[in-house]
N, C-alpha and C positions, 0 to 999 in steps of 0.2 A: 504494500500500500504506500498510494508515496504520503509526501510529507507536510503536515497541515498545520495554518496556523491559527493559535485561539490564544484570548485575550482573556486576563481573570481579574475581576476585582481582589482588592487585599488589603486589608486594613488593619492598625494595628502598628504598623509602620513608623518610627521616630527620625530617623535620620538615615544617611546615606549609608551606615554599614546594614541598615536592616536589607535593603536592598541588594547588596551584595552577599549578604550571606543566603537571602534566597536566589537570587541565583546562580550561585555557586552548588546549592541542592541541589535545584530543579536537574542541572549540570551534568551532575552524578546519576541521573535516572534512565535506567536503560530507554532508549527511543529518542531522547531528548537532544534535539540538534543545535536548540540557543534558545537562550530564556533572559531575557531583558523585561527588567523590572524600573519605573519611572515615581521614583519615591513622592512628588509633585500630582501627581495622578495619579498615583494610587491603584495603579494597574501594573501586571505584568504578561508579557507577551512571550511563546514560547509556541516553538517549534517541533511539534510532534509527530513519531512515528507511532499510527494508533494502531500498526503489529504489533507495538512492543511494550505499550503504555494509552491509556485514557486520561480524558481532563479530566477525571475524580481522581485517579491517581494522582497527579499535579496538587490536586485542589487536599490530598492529603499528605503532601507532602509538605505544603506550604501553612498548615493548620500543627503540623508536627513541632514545628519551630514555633509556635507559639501565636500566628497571625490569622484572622478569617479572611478567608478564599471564595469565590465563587465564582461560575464562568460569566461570560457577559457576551451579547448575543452578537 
C-alpha cells in the first residue's frame, strides 16, 4: 500500500521539545516515513504506511507520552 498522509490534532503540548520528542516517537514506529509536528498549531503531520501501522496507532503513541491525539479530517 503506498504511503499516506494524515494530520492529528494534539494537545497538551508546552514548548518546542514537546514537539520533538513526538516526533522522534512517531519516528520509531514501524510504517512511519516522517512525522512533523507544529507546536503553534497544534497539529502533527505524519507519513504513513497503513501495511505496517494505522492513525490509532499514531494517535496511541502520541497519548503514551502523555498528550491527547486525534485525527482531523
Amino acid at each position: 500500500m503506498p504511503v499516506t498522509t494524515h494530520t492529528f490534532r494534539v494537545e497538551g503540548m508546552h514548548c518546542g521539545s514537546c514537539s520533538l520528542l513526538i516526533d522522534d516517537a512517531l519516528e520509531d514506529l514501524p510504517g512511519v516515513r516522517g512525522a512533523r509536528t507544529a507546536l503553534r498549531q497544534a497539529r502533527t503531520t505524519v507519513e504513513l504506511d497503513l501495511d505496517q501501522n494505522s492513525p490509532q496507532d499514531v494517535v496511541a503513541v502520541i497519548e503514551e507520552l502523555g498528550y491527547q491525539a486525534s485525527p482531523l479530517p
